[in-house]
C-alpha positions in Angstrom: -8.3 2.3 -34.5 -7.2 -0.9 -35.9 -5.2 0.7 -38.7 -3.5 2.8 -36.1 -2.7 0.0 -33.5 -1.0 -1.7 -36.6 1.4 0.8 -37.3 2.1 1.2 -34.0 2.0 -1.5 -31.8 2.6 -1.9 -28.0 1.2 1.8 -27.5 -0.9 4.1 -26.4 -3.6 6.3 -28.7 -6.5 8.7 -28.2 -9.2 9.3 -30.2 -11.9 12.3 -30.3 -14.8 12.0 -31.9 -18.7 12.9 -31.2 -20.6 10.1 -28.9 -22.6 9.1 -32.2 -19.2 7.9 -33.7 -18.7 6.1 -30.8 -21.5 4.1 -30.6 -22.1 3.3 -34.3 -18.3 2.1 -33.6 -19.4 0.0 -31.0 -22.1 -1.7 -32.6 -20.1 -3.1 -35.5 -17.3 -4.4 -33.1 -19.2 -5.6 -30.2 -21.9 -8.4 -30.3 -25.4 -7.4 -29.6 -25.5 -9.2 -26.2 -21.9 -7.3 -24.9 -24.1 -3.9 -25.3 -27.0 -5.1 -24.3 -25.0 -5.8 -21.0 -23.8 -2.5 -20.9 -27.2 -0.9 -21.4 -30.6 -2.8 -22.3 -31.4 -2.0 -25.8 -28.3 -0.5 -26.8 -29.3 -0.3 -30.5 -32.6 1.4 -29.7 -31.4 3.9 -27.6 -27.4 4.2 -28.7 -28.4 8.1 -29.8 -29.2 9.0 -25.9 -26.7 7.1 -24.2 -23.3 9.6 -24.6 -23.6 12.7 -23.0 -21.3 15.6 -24.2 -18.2 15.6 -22.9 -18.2 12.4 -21.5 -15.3 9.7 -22.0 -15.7 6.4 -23.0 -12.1 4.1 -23.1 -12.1 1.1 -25.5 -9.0 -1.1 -25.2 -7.5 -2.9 -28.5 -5.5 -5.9 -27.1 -4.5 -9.1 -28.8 -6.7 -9.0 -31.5 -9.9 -8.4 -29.7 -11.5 -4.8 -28.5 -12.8 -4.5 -24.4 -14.7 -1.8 -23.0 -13.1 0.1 -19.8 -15.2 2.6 -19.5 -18.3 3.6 -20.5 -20.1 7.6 -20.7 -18.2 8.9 -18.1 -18.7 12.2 -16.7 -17.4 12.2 -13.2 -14.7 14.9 -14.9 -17.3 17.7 -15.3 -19.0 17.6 -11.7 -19.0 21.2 -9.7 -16.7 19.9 -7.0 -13.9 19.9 -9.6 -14.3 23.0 -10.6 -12.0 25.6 -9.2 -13.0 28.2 -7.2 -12.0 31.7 -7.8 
């Protein structure tokens, strides 16, 4: 993500990747206690916490990665499905 935010800077990217990648992402960029916040023993349990198909949005701003969103999987609820 950094390399990509480098070469093109004041926009907007989206990466895909399995929930595994994700979280061994997370771990080397955010400090034990910021995932700990998120979800109590975030190491021990990082291979449970992304279900399929669920989005998580990290921001890359100013030198220093935030976490907007988390696992989300309000997107794949019945309700939104059409009906026929």
């Amino acid at each position: 993500m950094f390399d990509c935010s480098s070469h093109a800077a004041n926009s907007e990217f989206v990466v895909v990747t399995h929930g595994g990648i994700i979280t061994d992402f997370m771990i080397n960029v955010f400090s034990t206690q910021q995932l700990d916040d998120l979800c109590p023993n975030f190491k021990t349990v990082q291979s449970l916490l992304i279900p399929e198909c669920s989005i998580t949005v990290i921001r890359y701003d100013e030198d220093k990665y935030d976490i907007d969103e988390f696992a989300l999987t309000l997107h794949l609820t019945e309700s939104d499905i059409p009906e026929r």
